[in-house]
GUFISE-385823 format. One line per 8 residues: their letters; for each residue x negated, y, z of C-alpha. Coordinates in Angstrom, 2 decimals. Each point is the difference from the previous one (the first is absolute). Example, Ala and Ser with C-alpha at 12.3 -4.5 7.8 and 13.67 -1.06 7.14 Angstrom:
as	-12.30/-4.50/7.80 ~ -1.37/3.44/-0.66
This chain:
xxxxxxxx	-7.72/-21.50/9.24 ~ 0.72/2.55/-2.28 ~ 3.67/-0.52/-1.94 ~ -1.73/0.55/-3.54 ~ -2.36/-3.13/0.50 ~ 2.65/-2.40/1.47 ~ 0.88/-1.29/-3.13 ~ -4.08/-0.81/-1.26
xxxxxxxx	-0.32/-1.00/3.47 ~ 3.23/-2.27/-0.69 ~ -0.73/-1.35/-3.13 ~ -3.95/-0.38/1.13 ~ 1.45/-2.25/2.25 ~ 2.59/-1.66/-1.54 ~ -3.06/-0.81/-2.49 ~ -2.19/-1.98/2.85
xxxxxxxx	2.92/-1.51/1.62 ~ -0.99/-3.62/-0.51 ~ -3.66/0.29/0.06 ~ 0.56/1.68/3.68 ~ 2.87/-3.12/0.83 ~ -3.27/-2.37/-1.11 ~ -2.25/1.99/2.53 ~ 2.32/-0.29/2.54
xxxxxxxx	1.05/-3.20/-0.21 ~ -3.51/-2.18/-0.80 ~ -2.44/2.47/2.04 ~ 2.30/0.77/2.99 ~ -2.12/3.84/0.38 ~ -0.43/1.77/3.38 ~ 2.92/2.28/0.44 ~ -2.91/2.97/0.32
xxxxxxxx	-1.25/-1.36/-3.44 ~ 3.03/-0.10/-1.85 ~ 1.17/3.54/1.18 ~ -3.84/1.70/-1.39 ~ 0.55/-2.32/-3.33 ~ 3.91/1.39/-0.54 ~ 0.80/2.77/2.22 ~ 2.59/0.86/-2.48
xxxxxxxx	1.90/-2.52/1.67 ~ -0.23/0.82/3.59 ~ 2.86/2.86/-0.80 ~ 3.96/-0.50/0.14 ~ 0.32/0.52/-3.78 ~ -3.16/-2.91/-0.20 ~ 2.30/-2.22/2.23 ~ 3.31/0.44/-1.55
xxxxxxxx	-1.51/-0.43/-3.15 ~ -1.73/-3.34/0.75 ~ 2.49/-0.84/1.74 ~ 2.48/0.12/-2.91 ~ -2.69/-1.78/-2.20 ~ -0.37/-2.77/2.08 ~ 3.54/-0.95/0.67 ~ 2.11/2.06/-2.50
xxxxxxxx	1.97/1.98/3.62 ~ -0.33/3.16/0.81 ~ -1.43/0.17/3.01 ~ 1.23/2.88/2.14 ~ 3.31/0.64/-1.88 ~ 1.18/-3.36/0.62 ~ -1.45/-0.26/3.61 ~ 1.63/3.34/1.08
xxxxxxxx	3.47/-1.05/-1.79 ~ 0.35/-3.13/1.69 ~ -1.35/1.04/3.39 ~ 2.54/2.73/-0.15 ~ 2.53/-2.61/-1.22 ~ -0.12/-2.12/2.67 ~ -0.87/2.37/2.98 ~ 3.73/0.20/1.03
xxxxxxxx	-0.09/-3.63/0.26 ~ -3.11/-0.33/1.76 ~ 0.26/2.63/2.63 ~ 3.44/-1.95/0.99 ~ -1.82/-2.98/0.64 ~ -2.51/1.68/1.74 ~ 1.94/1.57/2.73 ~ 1.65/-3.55/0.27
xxxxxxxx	-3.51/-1.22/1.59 ~ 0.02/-0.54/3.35 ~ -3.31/-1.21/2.72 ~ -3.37/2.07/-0.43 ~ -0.08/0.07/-3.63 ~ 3.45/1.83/0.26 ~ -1.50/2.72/2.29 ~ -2.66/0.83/-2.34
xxxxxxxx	1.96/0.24/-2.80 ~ 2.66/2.18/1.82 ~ -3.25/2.41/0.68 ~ -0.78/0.41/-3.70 ~ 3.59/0.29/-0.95 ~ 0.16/2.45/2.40 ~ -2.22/2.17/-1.92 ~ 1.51/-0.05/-3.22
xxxxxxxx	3.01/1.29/1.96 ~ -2.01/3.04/1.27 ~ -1.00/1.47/-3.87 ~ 1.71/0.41/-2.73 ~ -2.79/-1.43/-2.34 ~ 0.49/-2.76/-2.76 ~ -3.98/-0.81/0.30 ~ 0.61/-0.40/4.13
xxxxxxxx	2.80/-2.38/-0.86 ~ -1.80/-2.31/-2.85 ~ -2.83/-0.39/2.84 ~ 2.53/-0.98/2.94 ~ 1.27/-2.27/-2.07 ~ -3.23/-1.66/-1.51 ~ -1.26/0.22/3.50 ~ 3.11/-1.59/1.83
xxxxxxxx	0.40/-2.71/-2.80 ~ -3.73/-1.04/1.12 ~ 1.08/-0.70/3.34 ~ 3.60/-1.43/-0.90 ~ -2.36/-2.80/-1.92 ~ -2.06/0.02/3.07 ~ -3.14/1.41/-1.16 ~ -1.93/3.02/1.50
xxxxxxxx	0.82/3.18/-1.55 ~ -3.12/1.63/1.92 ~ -2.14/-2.61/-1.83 ~ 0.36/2.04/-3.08 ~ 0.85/3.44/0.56 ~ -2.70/1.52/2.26 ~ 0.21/3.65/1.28 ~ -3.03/2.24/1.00
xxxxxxxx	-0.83/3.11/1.12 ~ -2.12/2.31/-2.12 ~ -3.22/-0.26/2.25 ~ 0.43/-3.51/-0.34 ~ 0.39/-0.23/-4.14 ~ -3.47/-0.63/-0.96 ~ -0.67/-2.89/2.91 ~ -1.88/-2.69/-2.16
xxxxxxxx	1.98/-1.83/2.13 ~ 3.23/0.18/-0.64 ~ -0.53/-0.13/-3.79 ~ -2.96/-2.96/-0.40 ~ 2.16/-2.90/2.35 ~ 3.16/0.83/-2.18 ~ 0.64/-2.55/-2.69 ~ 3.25/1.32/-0.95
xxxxxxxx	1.33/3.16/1.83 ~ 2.30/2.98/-0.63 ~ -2.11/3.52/2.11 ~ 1.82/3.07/0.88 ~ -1.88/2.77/1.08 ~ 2.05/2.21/2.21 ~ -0.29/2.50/2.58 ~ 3.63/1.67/0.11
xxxxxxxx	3.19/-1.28/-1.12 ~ -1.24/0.36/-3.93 ~ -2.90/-2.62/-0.79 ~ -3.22/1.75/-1.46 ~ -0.52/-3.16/-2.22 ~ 1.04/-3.66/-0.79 ~ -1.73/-1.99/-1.28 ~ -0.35/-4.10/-1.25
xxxxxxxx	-3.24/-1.95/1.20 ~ -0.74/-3.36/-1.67 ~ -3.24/-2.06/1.19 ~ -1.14/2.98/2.25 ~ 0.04/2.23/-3.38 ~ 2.03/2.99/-0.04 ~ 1.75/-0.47/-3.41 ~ 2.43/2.53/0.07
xxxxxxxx	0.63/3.46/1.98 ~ 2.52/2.43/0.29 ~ 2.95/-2.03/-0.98 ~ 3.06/1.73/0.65 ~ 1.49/-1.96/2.62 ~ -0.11/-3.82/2.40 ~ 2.49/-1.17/-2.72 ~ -2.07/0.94/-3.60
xxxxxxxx	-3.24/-1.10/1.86 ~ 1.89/-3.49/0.80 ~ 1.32/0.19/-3.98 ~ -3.74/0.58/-1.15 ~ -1.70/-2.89/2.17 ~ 2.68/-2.56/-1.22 ~ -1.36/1.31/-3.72 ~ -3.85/0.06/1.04
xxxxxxxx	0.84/-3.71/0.80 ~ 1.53/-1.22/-3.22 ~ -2.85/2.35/-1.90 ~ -2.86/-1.38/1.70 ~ 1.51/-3.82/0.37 ~ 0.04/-0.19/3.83 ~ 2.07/-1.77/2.35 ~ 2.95/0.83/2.33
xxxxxxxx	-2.02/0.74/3.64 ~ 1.21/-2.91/1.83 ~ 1.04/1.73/2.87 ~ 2.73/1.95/-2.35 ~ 0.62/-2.88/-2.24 ~ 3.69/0.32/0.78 ~ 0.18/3.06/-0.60 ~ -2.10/0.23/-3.32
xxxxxxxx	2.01/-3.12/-0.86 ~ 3.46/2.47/0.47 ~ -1.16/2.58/-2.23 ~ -1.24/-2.24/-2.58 ~ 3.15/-2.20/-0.35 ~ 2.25/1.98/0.95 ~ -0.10/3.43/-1.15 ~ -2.74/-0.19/-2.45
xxxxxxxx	1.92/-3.14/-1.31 ~ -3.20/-1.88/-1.24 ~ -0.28/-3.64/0.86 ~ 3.49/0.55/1.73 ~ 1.02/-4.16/-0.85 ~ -2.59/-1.42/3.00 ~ 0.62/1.47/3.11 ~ -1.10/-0.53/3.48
xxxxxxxx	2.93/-1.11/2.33 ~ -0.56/3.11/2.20 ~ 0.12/2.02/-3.73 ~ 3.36/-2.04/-0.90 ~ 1.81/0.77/2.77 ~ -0.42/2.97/0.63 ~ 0.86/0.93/-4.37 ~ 3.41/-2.30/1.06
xxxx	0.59/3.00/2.81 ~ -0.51/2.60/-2.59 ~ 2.23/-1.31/-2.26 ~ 2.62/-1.19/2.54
């Protein structure tokens, strides 16, 4: 989007803000629907923006803040874990030690932190080679997933899939694509996938800081290690 129509396009939507809540809410539209209705949306400035409408937070100022905040924290609890769960996490880590990269290191640690809560980090964040990018496949079964394109050590593309709908592409790296679905989901009033409801929860509660008074027991505990 050009930079001379971002504020019409802002104050455009800004304008149909509640009508668009109404549509959301009452008619529950296809994802595919939604995206052909406001495509406006469907861009990081569309997220961020809704984002901040609908619960007065900026979205991926505040998420990289506190991630970075608490990474110290989290990476010694990490190498604490012992058993399988330990190994895999010692893998990713292990990667982050290799580059020099601030984006490699947000993703080890959103990755490892899935599997510290015992979730699958794979479940998510899906990898595939360029021959393999336009497989109806891969995109159609996804309800929620995170794609990276890549055929050398530099991805060609991510991207963020929501009901087999590619909503986004070309996000600049595992961690904004991760920032951007968590938006997508407060924009379009979905819920956690229950497979990385802990994980969802963590972000939500803890470094988002919305709802942060009810929190799973998993949730709690591990907020009383950060804080220890």
């Amino acid at each position: 989007m050009s930079i001379h129509r971002l504020p019409m396009y802002k104050a455009k939507m800004e304008k149909t803000f509640s009508h668009r809540r109404l549509k959301i809410v009452e008619e529950r539209p296809m994802i595919g629907v939604f995206k052909d209705r406001w495509p406006a949306l469907f861009q990081e400035s569309g997220v961020n923006e809704e984002f901040l409408w609908i619960t007065t937070k900026p979205l991926q100022t505040k998420f990289l803040a506190q991630l970075d905040h608490f990474s110290e924290k989290l990476f010694q609890m990490f190498e604490s874990k012992g058993g399988v769960k330990g190994q895999k996490i010692k893998r990713i880590l292990a990667i982050k030690d290799e580059r020099d990269d601030i984006n490699i290191r947000r993703e080890c640690v959103l990755k490892s932190l899935i599997i510290y809560l015992n979730e699958d980090p794979d479940s998510l964040f899906k990898e595939f080679l360029p021959s393999a990018a336009e497989d109806a496949e891969n995109i159609v079964d996804t309800v929620m997933g995170i794609h990276t394109v890549r055929q050398f050590e530099e991805p060609d593309d991510i991207g963020v899939v929501i009901e087999g709908v590619k909503v986004l592409n070309n996000v600049g790296s595992a961690t904004m694509a991760f920032i951007m679905l968590f938006g997508l989901i407060y924009a379009l009033d979905l819920s956690f996938p229950d497979n990385l409801k802990y994980t969802f929860e963590f972000v939500q509660k803890i470094l988002m800081n919305l709802d942060g008074h009810r929190l799973n027991t998993k949730i709690q505990q591990l907020k009383i290690k950060l804080f220890m």
